[in-house]
N, C-alpha and C positions, 0 to 999 in steps of 0.2 A: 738361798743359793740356787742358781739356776741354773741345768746340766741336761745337755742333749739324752742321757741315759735316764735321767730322774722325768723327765718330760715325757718321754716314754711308758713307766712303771706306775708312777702316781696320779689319780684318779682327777678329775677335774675337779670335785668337790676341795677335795686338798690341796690343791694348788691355788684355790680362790683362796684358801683360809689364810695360806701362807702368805702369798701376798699381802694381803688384810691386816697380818699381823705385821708386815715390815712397814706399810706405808702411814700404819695410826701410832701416834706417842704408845696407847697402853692394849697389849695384849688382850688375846682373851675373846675377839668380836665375834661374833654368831653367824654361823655358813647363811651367805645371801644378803647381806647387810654392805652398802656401797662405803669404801675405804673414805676417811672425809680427812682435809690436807688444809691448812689453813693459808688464807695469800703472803708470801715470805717467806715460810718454811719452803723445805727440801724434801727429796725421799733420793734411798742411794739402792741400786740393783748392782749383784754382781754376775757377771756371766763367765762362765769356762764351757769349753768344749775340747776336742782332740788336736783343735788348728785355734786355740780362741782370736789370736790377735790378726793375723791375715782374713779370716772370715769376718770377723768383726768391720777390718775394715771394708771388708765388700758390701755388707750389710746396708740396707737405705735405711734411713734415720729417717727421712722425711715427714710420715705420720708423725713421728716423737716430737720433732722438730715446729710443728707446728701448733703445738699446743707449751713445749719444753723448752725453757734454756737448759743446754747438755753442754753438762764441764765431763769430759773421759779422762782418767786417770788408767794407767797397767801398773799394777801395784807387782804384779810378778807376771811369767814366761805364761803363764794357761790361765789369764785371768785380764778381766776389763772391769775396772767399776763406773757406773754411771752415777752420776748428781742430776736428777731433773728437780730444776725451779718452774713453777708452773708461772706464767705471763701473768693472766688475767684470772678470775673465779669463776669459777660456774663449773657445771660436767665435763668431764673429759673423757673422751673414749678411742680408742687406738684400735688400730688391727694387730695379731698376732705377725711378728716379725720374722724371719728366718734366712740364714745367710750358711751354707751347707748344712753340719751337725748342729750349729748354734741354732738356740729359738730364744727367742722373746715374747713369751704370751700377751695375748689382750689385757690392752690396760683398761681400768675402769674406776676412775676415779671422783669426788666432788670437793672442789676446791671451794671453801668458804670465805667471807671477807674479813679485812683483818679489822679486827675491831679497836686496833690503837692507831690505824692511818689508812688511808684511803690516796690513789697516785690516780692522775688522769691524763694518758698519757695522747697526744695530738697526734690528728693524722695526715703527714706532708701529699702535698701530690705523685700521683704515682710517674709522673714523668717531667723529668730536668734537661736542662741543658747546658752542653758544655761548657765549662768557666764558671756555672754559680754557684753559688753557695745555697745550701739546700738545708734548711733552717726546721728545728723541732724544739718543743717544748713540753715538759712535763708538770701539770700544777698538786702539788702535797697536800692535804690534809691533814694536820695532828690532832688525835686525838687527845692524845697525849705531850704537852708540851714540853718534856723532860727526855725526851729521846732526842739521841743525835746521830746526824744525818752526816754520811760520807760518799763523795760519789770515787766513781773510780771510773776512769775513761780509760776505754781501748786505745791498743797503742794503732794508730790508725795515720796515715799522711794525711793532712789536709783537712784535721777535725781539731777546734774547736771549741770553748765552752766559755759561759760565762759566769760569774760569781753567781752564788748561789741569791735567790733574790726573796726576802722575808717580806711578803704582802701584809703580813698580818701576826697576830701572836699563834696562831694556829696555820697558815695557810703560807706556800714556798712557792717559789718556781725558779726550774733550771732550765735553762735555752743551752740549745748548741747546735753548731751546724757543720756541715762537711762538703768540701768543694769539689767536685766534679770534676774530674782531668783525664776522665776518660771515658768514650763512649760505650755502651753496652749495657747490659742488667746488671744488677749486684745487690746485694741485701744492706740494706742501712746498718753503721754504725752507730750506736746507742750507748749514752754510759749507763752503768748498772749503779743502783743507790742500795748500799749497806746501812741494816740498824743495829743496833746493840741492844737487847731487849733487856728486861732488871733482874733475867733472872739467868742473865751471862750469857744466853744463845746469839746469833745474828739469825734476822732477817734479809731475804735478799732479791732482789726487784729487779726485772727487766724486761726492757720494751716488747712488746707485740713485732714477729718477723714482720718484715716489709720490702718488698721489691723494688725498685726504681730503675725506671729507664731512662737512659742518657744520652741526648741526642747532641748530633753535630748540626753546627748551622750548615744551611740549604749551601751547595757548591755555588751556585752564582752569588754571592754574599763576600764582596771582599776581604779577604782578614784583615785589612784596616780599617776600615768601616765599623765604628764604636759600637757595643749592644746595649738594647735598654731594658726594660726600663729607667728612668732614673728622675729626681724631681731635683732641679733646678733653682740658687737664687740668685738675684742678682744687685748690687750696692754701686750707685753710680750717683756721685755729687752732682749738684747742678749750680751751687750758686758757690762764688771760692773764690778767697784772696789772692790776686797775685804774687808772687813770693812766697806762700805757705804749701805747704804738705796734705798734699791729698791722699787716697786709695782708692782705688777699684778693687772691689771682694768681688768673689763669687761662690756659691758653697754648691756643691753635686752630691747629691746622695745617691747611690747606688745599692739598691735593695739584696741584689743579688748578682752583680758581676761587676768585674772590676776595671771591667774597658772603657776607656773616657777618654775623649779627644785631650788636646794639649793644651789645658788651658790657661798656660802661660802666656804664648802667642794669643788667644782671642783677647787677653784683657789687653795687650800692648795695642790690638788692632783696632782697641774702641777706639783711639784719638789721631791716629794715624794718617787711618783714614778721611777723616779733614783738612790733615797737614796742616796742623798746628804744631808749634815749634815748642815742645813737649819733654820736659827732662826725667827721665827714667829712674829710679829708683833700685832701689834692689827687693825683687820678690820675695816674698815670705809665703810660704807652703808648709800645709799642715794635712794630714792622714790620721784619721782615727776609727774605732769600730765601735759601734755603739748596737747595744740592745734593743732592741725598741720590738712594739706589740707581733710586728710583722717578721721577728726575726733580726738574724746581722743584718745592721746595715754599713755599708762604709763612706765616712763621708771624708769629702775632699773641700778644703778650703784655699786659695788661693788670693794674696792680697801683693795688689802694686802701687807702690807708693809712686806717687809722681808729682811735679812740681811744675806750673803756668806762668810765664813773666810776660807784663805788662797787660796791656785789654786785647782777650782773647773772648771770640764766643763761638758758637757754632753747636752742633750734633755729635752726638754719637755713633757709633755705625751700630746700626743693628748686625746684629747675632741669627746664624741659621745654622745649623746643628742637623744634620742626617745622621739617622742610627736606624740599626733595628732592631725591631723587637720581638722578641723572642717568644712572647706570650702570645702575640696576635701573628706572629711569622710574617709580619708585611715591613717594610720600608716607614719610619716615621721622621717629621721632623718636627723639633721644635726651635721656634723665629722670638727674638726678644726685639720689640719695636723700638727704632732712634729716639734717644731722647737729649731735649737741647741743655746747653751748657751754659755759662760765664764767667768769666773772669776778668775783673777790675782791681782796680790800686786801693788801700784801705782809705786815702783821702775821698777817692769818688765813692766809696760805698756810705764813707759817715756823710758828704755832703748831697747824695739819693736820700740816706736815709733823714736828715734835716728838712726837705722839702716834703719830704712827704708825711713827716711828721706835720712840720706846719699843715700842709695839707690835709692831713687827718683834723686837725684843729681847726681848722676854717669850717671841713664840712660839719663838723660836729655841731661847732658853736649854728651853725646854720641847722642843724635838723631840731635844736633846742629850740631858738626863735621858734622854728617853726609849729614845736608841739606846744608852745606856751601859749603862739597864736589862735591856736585851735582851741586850747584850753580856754583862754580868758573868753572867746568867743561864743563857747557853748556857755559857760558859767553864764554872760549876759541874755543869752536865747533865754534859759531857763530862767531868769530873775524876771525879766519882762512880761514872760507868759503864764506868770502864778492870777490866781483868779484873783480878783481884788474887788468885794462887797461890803464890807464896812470900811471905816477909816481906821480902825485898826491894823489891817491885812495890809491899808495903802503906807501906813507907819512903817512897817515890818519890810515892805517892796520897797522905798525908796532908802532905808538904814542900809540894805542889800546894793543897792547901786552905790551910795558913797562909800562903803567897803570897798565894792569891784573898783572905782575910781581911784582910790588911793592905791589901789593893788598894782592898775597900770600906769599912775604914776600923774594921773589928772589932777590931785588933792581934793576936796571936798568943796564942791559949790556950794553954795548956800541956799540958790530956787533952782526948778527945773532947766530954767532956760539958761543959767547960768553953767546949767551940766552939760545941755546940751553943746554950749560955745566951745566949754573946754572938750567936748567929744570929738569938735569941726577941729578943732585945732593941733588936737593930738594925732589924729590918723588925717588929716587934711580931707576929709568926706563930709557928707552930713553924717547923722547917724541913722541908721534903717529902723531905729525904734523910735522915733522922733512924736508918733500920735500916743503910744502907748506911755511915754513916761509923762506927756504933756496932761495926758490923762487922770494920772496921779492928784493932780493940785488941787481939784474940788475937796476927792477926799482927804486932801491933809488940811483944808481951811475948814472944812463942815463943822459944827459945835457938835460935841460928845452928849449925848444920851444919859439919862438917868443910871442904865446898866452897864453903860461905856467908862462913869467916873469909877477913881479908885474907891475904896471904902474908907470912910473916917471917920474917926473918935468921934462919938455925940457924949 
């Protein structure tokens, strides 16, 4: 217990011990030895003095603050008790505090890490702007897979959170964000994550202080004039039955603000703008908030159904889009380029589609011819031009032509010049090998050689 009168009489030595002894689970630590606080635990002080709670509150916290989450309870009339959860691990050291009779000595502390879990908590930009949403994340570490994890959110406007998100059998993450509605500094809202340890204590975590500034858009920026960033899609048929059911979608994500032109009007204005005689449907809209790496994002979906009668074709209008954005402070836009359209009756689409079917069959059957004709063409280059030195090789070179001949459909001559007739006849040319096969005839008449005949039984 800490007392403007004890602060006074008792020696420095004794005041370090005494500390020492409130801030370590077990008694007993040696004058000079730094007090050690594990990450999740607590330490609680209590202060009185003559005025405690008016001085108390005049008192700056700020050193404390900066290192402490401080929960203040007044348990009675001459009394403040403090809870500091320390943020992060490492050394910690304070200046001596004083708010009239009350004092608050030097703190001196070492926070160690927790060795059942490890938090890592992100760190947002130090400066937003009005309307967004201003998005943070913290990733868990278990050590321990048997602990359970509670979060507790500040009661805050305009904050946020998403289900707890399980990466792994070890490994968490919690997002959440807080919207901005007003300009000026303020310290981030953070939820704090409770453990249950196995031996009944809680654990208790929370974020690193943080400042953020909040800016208003630039006064020449008109307040209807949309902010961005934002990433854009867009669903626009091209080719459609007359009589049947179309849509125009389009999907907006908006990373962090929620200003979007009307885009019910841009989708009716894609067909309009042609003046095509265009039956409207009834719009379908949809709003959701989704998680994602960057943060909330919010997307917008937007679908129109619409219906074409009779042969209709034409363009779409393009899309031009002014916004600003708030990241780069200038004017941007972004332009989706026309794209063209159709629409026909299902009897003209099936009879396109039968012509060109033929048509697909025509040129086909033509790129066949064609590769066969190359084919057979090279086969005959290559038969023609094998070397031929005995009459052997010239046996082996003309078996290879009356194959190729029946292959294209000439049948089998029976002498060369009978090959060649049917060669004039079949392509209406001579044939361009006309010396080379005439060539042949010595060697298939020539008599076989002692090493040429087969072997026979003596």
């Amino acid at each position: 217990m800490v007392t403007a009168n004890l602060s006074r009489t008792i020696s420095a030595v004794l005041l370090a011990t005494l500390l020492s002894m409130a801030w370590l689970p077990s008694p007993g630590l040696a004058i000079g030895i730094t007090p050690t606080l594990m990450h999740g635990e607590s330490i609680q002080l209590t202060l009185r003095s003559d005025n405690t709670h008016a001085e108390f509150d005049r008192m700056d916290l700020t050193p404390l603050r900066a290192h402490f989450h401080i929960d203040v309870r007044y348990p009675a009339v001459d009394r403040v008790r403090l809870t500091l959860t320390p943020y992060q691990p490492g050394l910690i050291e304070t200046p001596a505090l004083r708010s009239g009779t009350l004092q608050l000595p030097a703190q001196r502390l070492e926070v160690v890490a927790n060795p059942a879990m490890a938090l890592d908590w992100s760190v947002a930009p130090e400066q937003g702007w009005l309307g967004d949403w201003w998005s943070q994340q913290v990733d868990i570490t278990l050590v321990d897979e048997a602990l359970s994890l509670n979060v507790h959110m500040p009661h805050m406007p305009g904050l946020e959170t998403a289900p707890m998100a399980r990466l792994s059998n070890q490994q968490a993450r919690l997002q959440w964000a807080q919207r901005l509605d007003e300009p000026g500094s303020f310290q981030r809202s953070a939820p704090s994550i409770r453990v249950a340890t196995r031996q009944g204590g809680v654990w208790a975590f929370y974020a690193p202080p943080q400042v953020l500034k909040v800016q208003a858009r630039p006064s020449y920026i008109p307040p209807s004039l949309p902010s961005g960033p934002v990433v854009w899609q867009w669903q626009r048929p091209k080719l459609m039955i007359s009589g049947r059911v179309y849509e125009l979608r389009t999907e907006w994500a908006a990373l962090a603000s929620d200003h979007l032109p009307p885009l019910g009007n841009l989708l009716q204005q894609q067909l309009r703008a042609n003046l095509v005689d265009v039956e409207w449907l009834f719009q379908r809209r949809e709003q959701t908030v989704e998680w994602q790496a960057e943060g909330r994002t919010l997307i917008h979906q937007w679908v129109q159904p619409f219906r074409l009668e009779g042969i209709q074709w034409g363009y779409y209008a393009p899309v031009d889009w002014l916004y600003f954005d708030r990241h780069s402070q200038q004017l941007q836009q972004k332009t989706l380029e026309p794209q063209w359209f159709i629409a026909l009756p299902l009897w003209l689409w099936l009879t396109l589609m039968a012509l060109v079917l033929a048509a697909g069959l025509v040129v086909f059957s033509l790129l066949v011819w064609l590769v066969w004709g190359i084919y057979n063409r090279a086969s005959l280059w290559r038969i023609v031009h094998r070397p031929v030195t005995t009459p052997a090789e010239a046996s082996a070179t003309w078996l290879s032509l009356l194959d190729w001949s029946q292959r294209v459909n000439m049948g089998r001559p029976a002498s060369q010049q009978a090959w060649l007739d049917a060669y004039q006849q079949r392509y209406n040319r001579v044939c361009p090998y006309q010396a080379q096969i005439l060539a042949l005839r010595p060697w298939l008449f020539a008599p076989q050689t002692d090493s040429q005949r087969p072997n026979q039984l003596k």
